[in-house]
PDB file of the backbone (N, CA, C, O) and the ligand in Angstrom, with CONECT records:
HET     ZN  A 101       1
ATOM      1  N   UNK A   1     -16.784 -16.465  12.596  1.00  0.00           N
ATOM      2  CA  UNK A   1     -15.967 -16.279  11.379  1.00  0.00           C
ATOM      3  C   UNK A   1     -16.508 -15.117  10.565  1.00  0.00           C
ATOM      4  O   UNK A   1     -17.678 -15.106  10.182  1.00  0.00           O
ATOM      5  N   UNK A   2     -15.489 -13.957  10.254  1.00  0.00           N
ATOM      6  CA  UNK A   2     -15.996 -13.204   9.078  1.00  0.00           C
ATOM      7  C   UNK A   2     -15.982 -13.692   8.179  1.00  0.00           C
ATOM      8  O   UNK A   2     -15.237 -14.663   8.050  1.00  0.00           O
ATOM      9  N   UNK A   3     -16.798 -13.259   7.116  1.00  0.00           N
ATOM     10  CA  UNK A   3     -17.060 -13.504   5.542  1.00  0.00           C
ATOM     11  C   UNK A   3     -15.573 -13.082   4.740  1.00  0.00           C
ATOM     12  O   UNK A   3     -14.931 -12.058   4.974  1.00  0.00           O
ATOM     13  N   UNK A   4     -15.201 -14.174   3.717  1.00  0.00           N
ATOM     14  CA  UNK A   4     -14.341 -13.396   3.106  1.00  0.00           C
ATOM     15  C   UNK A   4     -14.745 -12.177   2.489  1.00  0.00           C
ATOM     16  O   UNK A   4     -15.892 -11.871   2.166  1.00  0.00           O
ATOM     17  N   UNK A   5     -13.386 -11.303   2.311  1.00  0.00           N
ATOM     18  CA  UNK A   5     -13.894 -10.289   1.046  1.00  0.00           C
ATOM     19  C   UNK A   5     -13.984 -10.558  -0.116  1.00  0.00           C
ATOM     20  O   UNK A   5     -12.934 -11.169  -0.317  1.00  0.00           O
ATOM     21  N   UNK A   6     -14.857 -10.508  -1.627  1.00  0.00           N
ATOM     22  CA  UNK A   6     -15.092 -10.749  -2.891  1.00  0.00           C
ATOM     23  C   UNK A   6     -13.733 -10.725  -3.215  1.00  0.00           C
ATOM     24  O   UNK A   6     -12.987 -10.127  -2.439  1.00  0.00           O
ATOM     25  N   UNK A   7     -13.066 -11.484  -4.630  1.00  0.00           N
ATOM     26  CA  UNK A   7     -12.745 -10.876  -5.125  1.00  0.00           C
ATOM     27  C   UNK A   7     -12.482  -9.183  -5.799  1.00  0.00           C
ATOM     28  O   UNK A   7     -13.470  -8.468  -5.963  1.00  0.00           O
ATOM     29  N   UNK A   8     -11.548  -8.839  -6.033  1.00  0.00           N
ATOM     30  CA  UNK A   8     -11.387  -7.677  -6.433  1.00  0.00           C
ATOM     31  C   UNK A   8     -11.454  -6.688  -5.597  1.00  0.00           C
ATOM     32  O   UNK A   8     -10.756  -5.690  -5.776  1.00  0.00           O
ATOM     33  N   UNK A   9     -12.261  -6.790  -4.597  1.00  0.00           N
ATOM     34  CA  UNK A   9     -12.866  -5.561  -3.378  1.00  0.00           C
ATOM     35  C   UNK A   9     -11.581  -5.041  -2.815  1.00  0.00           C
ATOM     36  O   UNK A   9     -10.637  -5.727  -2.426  1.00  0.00           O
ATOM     37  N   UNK A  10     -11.709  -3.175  -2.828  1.00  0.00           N
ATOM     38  CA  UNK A  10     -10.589  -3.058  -2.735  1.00  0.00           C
ATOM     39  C   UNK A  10     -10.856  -1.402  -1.564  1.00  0.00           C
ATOM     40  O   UNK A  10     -11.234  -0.301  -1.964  1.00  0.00           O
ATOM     41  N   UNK A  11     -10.596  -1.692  -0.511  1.00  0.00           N
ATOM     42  CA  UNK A  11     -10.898  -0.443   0.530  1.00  0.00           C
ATOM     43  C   UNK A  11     -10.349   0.804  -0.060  1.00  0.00           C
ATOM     44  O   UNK A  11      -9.347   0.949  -0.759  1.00  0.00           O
ATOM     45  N   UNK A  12     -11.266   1.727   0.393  1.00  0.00           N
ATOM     46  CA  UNK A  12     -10.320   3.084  -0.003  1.00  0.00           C
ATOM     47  C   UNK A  12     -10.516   3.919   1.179  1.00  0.00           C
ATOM     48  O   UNK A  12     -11.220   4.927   1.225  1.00  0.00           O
ATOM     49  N   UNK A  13      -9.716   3.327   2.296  1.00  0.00           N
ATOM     50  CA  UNK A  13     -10.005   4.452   3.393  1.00  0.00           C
ATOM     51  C   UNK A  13      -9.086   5.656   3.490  1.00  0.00           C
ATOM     52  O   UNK A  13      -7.887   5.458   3.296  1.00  0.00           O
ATOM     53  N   UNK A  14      -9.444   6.688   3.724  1.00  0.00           N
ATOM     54  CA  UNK A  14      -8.775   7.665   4.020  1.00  0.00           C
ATOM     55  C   UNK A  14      -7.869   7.205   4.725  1.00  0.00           C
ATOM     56  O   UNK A  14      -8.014   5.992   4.572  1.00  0.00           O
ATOM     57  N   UNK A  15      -6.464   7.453   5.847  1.00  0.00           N
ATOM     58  CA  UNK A  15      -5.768   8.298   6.545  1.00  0.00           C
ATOM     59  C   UNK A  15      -6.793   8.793   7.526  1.00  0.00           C
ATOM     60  O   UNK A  15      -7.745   9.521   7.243  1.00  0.00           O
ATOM     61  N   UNK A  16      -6.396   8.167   9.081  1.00  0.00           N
ATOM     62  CA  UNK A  16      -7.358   9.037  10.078  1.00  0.00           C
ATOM     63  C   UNK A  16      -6.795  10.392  10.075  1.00  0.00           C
ATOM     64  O   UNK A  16      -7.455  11.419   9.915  1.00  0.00           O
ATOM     65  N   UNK A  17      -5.632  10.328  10.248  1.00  0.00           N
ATOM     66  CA  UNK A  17      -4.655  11.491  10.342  1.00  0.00           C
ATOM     67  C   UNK A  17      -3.471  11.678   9.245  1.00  0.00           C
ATOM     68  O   UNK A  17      -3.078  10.726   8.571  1.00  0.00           O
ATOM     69  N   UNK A  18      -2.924  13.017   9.122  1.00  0.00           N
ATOM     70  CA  UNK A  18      -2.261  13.446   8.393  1.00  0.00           C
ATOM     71  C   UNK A  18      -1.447  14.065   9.613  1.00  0.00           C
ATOM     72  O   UNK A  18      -1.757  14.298  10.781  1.00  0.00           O
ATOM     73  N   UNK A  19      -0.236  14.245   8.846  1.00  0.00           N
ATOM     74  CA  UNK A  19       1.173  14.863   9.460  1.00  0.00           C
ATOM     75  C   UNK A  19       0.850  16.581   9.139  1.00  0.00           C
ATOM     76  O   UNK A  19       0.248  16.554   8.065  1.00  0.00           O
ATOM     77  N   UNK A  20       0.933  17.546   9.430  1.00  0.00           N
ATOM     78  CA  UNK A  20       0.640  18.627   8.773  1.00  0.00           C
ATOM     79  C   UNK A  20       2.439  19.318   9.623  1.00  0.00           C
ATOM     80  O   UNK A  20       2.525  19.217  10.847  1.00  0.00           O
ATOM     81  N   UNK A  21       3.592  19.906   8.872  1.00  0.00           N
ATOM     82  CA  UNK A  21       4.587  20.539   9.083  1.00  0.00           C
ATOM     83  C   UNK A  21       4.025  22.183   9.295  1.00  0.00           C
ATOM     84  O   UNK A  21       3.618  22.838   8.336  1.00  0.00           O
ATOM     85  N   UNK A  22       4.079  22.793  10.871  1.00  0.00           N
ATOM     86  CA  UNK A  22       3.905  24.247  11.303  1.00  0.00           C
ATOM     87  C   UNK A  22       5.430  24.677  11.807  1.00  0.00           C
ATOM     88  O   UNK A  22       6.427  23.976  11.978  1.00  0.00           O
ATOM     89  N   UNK A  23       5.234  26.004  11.967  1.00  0.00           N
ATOM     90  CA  UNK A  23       5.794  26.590  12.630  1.00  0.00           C
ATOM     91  C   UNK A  23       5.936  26.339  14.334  1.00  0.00           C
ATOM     92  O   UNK A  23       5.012  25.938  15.041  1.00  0.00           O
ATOM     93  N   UNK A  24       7.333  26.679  14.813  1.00  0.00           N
ATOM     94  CA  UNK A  24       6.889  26.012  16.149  1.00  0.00           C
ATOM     95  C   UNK A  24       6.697  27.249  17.347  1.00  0.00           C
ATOM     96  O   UNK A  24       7.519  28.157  17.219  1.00  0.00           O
ATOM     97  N   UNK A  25       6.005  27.360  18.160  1.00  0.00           N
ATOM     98  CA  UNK A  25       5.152  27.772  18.870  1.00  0.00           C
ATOM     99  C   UNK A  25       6.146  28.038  20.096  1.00  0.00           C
ATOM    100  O   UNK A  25       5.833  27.282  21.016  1.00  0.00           O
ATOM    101  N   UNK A  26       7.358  28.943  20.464  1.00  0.00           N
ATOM    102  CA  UNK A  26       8.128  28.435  21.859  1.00  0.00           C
ATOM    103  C   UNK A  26       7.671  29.311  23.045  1.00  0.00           C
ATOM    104  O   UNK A  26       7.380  30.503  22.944  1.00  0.00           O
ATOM    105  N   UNK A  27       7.641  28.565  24.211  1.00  0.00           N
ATOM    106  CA  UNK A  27       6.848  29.317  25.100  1.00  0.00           C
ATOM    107  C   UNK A  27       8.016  30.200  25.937  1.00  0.00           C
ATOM    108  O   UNK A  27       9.158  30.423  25.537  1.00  0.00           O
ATOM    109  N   UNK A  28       7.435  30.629  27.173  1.00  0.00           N
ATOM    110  CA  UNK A  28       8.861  31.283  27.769  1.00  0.00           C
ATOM    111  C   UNK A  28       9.885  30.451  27.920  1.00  0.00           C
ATOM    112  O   UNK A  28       9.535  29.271  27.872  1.00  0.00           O
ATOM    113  N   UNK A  29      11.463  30.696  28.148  1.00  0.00           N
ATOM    114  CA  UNK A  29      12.663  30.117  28.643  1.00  0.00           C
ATOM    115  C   UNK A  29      12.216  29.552  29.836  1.00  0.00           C
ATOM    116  O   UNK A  29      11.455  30.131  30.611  1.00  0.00           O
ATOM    117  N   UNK A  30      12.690  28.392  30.005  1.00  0.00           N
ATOM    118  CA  UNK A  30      12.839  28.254  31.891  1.00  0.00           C
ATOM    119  C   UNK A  30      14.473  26.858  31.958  1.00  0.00           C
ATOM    120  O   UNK A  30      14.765  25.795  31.411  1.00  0.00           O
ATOM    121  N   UNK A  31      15.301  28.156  33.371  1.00  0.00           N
ATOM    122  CA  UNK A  31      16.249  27.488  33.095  1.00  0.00           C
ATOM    123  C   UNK A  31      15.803  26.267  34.078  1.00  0.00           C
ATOM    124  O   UNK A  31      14.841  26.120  34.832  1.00  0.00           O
ATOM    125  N   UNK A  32      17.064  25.354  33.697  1.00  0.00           N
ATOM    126  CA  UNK A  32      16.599  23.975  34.426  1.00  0.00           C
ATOM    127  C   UNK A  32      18.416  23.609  34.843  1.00  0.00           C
ATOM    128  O   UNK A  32      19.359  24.040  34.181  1.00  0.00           O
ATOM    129  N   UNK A  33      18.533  22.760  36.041  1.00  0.00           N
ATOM    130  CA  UNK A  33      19.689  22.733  36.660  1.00  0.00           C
ATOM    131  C   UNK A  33      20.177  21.596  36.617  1.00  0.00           C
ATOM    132  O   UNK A  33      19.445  20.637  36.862  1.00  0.00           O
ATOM    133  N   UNK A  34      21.568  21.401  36.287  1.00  0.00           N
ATOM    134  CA  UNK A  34      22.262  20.048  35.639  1.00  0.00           C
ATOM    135  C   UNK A  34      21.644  19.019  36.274  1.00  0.00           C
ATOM    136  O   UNK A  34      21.380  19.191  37.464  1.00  0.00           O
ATOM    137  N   UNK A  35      21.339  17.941  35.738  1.00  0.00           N
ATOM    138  CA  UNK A  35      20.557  16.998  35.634  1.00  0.00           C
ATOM    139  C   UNK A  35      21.930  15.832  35.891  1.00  0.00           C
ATOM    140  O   UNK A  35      22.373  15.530  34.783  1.00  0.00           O
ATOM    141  N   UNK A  36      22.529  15.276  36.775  1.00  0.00           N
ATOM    142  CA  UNK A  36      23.709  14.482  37.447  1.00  0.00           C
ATOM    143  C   UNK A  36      23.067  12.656  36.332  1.00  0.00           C
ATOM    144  O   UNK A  36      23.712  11.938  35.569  1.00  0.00           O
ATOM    145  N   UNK A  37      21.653  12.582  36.786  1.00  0.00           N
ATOM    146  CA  UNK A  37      21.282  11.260  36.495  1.00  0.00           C
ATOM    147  C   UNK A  37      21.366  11.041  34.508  1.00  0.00           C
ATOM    148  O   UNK A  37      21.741  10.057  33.870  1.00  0.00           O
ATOM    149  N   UNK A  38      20.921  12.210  34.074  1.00  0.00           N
ATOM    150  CA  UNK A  38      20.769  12.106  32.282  1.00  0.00           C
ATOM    151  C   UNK A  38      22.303  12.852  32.177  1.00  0.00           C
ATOM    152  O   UNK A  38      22.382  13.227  31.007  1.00  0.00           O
ATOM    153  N   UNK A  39      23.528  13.219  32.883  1.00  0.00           N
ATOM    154  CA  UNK A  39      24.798  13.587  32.315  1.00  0.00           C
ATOM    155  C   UNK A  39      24.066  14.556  31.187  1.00  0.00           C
ATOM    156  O   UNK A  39      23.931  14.401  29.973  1.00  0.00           O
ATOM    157  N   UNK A  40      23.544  15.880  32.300  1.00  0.00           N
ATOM    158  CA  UNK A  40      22.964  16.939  31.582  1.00  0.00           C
ATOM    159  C   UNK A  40      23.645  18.186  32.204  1.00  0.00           C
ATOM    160  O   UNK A  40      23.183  18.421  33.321  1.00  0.00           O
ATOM    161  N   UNK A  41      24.691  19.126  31.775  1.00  0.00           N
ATOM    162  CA  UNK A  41      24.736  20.619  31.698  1.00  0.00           C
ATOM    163  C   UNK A  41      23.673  21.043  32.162  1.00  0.00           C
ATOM    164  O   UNK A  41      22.622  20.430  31.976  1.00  0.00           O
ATOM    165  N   UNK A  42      23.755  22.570  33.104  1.00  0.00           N
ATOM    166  CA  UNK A  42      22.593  23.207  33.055  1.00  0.00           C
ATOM    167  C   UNK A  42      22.195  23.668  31.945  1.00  0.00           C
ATOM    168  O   UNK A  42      23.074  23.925  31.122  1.00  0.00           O
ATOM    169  N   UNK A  43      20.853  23.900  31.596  1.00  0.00           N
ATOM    170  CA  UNK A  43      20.189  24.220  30.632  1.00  0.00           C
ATOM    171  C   UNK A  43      19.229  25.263  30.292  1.00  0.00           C
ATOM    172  O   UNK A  43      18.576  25.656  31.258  1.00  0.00           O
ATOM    173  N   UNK A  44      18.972  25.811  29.183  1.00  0.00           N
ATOM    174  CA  UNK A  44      17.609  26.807  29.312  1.00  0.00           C
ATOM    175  C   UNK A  44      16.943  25.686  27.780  1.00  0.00           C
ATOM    176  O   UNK A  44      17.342  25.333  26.670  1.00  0.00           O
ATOM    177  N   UNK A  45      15.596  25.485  28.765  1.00  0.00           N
ATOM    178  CA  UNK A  45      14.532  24.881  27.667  1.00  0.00           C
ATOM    179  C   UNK A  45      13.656  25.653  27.490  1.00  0.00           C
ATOM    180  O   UNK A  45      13.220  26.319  28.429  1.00  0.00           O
ATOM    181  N   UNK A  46      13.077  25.785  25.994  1.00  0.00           N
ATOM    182  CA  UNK A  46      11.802  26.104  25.950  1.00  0.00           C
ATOM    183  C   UNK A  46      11.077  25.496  24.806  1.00  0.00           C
ATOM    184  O   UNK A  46      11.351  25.319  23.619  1.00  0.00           O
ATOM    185  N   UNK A  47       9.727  25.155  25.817  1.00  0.00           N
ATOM    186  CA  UNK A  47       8.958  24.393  25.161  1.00  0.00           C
ATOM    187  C   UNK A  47       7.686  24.847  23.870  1.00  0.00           C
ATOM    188  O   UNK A  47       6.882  25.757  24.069  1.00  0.00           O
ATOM    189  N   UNK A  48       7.719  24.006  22.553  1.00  0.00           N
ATOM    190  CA  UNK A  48       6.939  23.961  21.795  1.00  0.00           C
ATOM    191  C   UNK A  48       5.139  24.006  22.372  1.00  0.00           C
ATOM    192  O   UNK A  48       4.835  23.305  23.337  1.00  0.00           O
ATOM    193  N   UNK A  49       4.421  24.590  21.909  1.00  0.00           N
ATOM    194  CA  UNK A  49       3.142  24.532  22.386  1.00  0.00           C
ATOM    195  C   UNK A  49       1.934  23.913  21.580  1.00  0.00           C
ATOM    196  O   UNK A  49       0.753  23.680  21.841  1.00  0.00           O
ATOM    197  N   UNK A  50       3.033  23.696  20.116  1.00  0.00           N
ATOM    198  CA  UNK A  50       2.260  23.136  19.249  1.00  0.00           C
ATOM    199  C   UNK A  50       2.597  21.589  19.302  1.00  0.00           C
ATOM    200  O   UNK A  50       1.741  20.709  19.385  1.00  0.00           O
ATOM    201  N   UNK A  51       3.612  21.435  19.257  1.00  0.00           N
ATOM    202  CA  UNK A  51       3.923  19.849  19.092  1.00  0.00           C
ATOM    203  C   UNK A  51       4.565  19.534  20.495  1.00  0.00           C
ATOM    204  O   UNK A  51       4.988  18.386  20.360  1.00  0.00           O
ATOM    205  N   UNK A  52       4.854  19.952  21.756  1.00  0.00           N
ATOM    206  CA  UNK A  52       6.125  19.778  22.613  1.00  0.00           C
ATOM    207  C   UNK A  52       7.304  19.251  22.819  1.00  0.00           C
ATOM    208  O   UNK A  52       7.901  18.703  23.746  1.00  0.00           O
ATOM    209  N   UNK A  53       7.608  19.723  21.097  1.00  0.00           N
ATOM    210  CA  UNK A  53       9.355  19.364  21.453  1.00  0.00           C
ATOM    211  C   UNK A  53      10.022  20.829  22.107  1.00  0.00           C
ATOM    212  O   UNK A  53       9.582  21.966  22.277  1.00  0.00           O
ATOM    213  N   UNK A  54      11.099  20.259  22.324  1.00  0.00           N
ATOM    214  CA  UNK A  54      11.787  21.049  23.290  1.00  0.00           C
ATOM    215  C   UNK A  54      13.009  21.705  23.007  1.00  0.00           C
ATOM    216  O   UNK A  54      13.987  20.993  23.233  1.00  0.00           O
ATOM    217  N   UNK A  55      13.255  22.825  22.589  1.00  0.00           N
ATOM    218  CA  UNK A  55      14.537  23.512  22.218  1.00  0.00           C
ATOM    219  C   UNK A  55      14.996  24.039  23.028  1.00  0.00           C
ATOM    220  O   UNK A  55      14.494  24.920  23.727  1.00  0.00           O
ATOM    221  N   UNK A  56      16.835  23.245  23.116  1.00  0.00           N
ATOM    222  CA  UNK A  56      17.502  23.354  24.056  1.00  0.00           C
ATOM    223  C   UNK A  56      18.805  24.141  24.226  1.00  0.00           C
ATOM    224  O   UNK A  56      19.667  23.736  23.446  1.00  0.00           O
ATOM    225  N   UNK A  57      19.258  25.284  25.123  1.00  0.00           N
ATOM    226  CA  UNK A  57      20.394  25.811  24.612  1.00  0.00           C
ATOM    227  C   UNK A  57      21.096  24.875  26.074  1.00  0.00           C
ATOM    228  O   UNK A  57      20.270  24.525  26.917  1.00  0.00           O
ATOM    229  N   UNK A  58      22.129  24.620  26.241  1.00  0.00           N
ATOM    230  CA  UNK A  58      22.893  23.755  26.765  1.00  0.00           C
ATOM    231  C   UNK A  58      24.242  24.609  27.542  1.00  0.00           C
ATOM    232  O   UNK A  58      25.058  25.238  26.868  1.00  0.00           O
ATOM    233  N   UNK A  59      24.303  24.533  28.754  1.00  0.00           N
ATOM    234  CA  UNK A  59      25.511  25.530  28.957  1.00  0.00           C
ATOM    235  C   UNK A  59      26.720  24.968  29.646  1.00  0.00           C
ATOM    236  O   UNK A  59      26.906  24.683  30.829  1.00  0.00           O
ATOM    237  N   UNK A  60      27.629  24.872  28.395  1.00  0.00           N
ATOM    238  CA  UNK A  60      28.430  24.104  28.970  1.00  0.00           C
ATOM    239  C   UNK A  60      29.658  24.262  30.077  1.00  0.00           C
ATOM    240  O   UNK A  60      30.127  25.318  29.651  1.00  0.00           O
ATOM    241  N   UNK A  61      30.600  23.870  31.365  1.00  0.00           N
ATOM    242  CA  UNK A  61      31.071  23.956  32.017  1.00  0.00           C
ATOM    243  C   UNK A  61      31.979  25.380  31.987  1.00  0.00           C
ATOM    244  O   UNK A  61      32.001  26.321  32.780  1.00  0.00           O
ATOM    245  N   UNK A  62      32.999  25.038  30.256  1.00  0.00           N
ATOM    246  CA  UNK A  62      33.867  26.063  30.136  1.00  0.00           C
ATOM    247  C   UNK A  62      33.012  27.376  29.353  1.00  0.00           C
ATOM    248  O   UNK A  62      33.644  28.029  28.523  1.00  0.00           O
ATOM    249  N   UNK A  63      31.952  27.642  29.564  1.00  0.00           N
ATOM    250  CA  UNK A  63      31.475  28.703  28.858  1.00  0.00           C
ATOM    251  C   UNK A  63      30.704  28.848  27.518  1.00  0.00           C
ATOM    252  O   UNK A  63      29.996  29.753  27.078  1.00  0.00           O
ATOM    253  N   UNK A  64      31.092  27.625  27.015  1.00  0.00           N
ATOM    254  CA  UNK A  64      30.517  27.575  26.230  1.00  0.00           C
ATOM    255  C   UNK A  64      29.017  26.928  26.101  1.00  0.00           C
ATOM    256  O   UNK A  64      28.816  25.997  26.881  1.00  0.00           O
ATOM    257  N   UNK A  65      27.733  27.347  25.071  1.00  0.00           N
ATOM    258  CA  UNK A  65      26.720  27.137  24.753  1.00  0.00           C
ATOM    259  C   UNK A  65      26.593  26.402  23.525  1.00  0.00           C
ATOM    260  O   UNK A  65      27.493  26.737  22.756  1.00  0.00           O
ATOM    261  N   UNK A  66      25.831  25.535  23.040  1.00  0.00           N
ATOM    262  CA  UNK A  66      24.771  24.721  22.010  1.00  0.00           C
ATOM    263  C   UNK A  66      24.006  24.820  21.862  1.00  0.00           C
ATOM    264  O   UNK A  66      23.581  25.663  22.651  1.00  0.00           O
ATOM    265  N   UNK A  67      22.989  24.353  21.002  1.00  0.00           N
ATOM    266  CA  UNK A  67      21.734  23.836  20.840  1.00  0.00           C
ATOM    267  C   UNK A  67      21.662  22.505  20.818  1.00  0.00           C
ATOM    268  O   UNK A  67      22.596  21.833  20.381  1.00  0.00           O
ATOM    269  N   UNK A  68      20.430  21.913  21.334  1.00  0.00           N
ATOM    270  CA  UNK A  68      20.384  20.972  21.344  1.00  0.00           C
ATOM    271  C   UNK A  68      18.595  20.519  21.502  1.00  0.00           C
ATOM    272  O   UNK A  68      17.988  21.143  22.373  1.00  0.00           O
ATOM    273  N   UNK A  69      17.799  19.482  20.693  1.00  0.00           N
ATOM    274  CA  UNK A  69      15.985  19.388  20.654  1.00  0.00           C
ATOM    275  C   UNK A  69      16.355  17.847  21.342  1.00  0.00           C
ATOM    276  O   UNK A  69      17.138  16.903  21.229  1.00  0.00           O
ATOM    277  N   UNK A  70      15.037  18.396  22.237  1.00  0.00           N
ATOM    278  CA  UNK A  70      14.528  16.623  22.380  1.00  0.00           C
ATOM    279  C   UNK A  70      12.828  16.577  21.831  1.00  0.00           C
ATOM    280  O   UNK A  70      12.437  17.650  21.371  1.00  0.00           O
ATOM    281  N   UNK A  71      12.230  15.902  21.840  1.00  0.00           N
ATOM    282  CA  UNK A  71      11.223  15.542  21.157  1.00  0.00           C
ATOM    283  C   UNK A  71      10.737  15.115  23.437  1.00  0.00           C
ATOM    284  O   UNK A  71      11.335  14.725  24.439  1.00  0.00           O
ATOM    285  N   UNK A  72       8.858  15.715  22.893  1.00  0.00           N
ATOM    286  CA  UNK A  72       8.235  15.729  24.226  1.00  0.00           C
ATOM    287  C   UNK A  72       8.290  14.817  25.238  1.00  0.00           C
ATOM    288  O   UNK A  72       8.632  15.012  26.405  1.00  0.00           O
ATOM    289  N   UNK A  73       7.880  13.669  24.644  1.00  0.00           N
ATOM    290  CA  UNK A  73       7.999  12.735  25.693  1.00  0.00           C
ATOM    291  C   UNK A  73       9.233  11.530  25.665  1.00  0.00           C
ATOM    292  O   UNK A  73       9.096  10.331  25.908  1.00  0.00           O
ATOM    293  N   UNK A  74      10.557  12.314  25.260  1.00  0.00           N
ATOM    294  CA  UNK A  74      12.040  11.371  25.148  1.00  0.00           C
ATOM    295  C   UNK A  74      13.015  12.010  26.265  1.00  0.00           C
ATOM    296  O   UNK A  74      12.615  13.064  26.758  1.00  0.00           O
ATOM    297  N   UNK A  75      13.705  11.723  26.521  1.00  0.00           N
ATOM    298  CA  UNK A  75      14.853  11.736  27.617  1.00  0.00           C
ATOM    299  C   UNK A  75      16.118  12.444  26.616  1.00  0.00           C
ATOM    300  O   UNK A  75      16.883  13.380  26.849  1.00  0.00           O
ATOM    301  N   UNK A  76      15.973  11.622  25.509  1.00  0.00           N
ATOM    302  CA  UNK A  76      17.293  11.682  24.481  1.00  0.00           C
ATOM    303  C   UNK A  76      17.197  13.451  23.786  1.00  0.00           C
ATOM    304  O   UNK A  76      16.224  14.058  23.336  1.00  0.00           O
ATOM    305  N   UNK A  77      18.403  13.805  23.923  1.00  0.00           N
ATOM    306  CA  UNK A  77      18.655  15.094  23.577  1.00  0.00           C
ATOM    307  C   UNK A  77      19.467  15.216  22.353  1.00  0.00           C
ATOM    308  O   UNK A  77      20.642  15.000  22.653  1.00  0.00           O
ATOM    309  N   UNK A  78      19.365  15.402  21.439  1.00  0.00           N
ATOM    310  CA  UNK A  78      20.401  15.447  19.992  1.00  0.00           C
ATOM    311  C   UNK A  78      20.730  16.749  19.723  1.00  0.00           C
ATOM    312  O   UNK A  78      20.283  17.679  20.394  1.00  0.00           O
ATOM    313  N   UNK A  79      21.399  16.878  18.891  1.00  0.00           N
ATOM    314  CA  UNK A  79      21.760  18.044  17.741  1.00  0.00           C
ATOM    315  C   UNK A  79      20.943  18.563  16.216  1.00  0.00           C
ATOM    316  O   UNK A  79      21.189  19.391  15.339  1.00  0.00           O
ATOM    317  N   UNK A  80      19.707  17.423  16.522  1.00  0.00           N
ATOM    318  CA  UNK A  80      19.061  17.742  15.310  1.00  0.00           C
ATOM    319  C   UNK A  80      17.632  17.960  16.001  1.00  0.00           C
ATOM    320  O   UNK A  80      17.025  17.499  16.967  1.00  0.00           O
ATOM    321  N   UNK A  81      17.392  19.018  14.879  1.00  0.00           N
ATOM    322  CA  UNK A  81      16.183  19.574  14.993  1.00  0.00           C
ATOM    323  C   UNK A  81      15.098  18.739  14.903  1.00  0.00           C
ATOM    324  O   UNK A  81      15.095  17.673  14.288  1.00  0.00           O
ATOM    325  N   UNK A  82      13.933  19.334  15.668  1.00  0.00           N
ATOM    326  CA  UNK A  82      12.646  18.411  15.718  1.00  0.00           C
ATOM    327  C   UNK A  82      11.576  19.357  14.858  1.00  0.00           C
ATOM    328  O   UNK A  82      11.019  20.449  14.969  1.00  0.00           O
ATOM    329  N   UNK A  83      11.623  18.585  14.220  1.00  0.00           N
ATOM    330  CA  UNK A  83      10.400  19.265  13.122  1.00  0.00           C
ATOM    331  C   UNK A  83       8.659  19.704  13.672  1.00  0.00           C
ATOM    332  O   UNK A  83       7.671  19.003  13.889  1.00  0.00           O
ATOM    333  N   UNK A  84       8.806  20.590  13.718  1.00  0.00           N
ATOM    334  CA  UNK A  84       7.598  20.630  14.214  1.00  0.00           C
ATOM    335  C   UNK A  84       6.269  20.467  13.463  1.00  0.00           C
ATOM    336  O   UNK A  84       5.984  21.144  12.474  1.00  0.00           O
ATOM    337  N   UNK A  85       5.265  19.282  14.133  1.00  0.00           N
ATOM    338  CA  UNK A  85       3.819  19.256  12.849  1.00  0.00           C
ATOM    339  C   UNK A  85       2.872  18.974  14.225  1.00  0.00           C
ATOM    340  O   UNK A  85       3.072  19.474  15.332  1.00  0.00           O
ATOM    341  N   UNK A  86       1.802  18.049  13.860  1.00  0.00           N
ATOM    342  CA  UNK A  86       0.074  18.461  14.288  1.00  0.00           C
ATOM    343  C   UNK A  86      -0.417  16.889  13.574  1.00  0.00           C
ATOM    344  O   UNK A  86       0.104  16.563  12.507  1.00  0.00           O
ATOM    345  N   UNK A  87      -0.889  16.464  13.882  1.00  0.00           N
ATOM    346  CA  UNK A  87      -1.840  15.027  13.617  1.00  0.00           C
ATOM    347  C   UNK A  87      -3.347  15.975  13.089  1.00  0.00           C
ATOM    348  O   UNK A  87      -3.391  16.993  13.780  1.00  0.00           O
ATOM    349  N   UNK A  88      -4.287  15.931  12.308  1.00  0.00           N
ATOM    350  CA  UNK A  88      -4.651  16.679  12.199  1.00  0.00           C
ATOM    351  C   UNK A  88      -6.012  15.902  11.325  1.00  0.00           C
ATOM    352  O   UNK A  88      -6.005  15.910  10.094  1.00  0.00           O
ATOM    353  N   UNK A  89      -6.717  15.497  11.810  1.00  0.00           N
ATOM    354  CA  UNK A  89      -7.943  14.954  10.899  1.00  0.00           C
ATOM    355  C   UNK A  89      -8.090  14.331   9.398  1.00  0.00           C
ATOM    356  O   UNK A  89      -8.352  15.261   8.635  1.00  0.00           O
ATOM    357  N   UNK A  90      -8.044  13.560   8.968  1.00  0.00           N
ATOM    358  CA  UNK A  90      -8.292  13.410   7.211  1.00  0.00           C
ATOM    359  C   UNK A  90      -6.972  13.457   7.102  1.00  0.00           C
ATOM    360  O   UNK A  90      -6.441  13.391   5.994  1.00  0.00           O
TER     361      UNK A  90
HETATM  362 ZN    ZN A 101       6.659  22.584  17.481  1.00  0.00          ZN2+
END
């Protein structure tokens, strides 16, 4: 059994980590070829080096292009941007 804590006692721990918002880091293009199983368009991704999300231009059948981010380790592809940050000590 631990000891209770006193009255009043009151922790003041830091935050191991903080969120810190950067700039994002994109490495070269690399195209990638419709994907049948995720009902994916061919695509050109390129990846973040700071955080690895993934900015996506999307090419669609009739000619037309999008954008589109997934976040590093998700499948799911949206229309909204992935913010790029850093876990970052304190
Ligand atoms: Zn980033």
């Amino acid at each position: 059994m631990t000891e209770p804590l006193p009255d009043g006692y009151v922790v003041h721990l830091p935050p191991a980590y903080r969120q810190v918002r950067l700039p994002h880091q994109f490495g070269d293009p690399v195209s990638v070829a419709a994907n049948v199983t995720l009902s994916r368009h061919p695509q050109t991704e390129r990846t973040c080096t700071v955080c690895g999300a993934v900015k996506v231009t999307v090419h669609g059948s009739n000619g037309i292009a999008w954008r589109e981010w997934r976040k590093c380790a998700s499948d799911e592809q949206t229309a909204v941007e992935v913010v790029c940050g850093a876990k970052v000590p304190g």
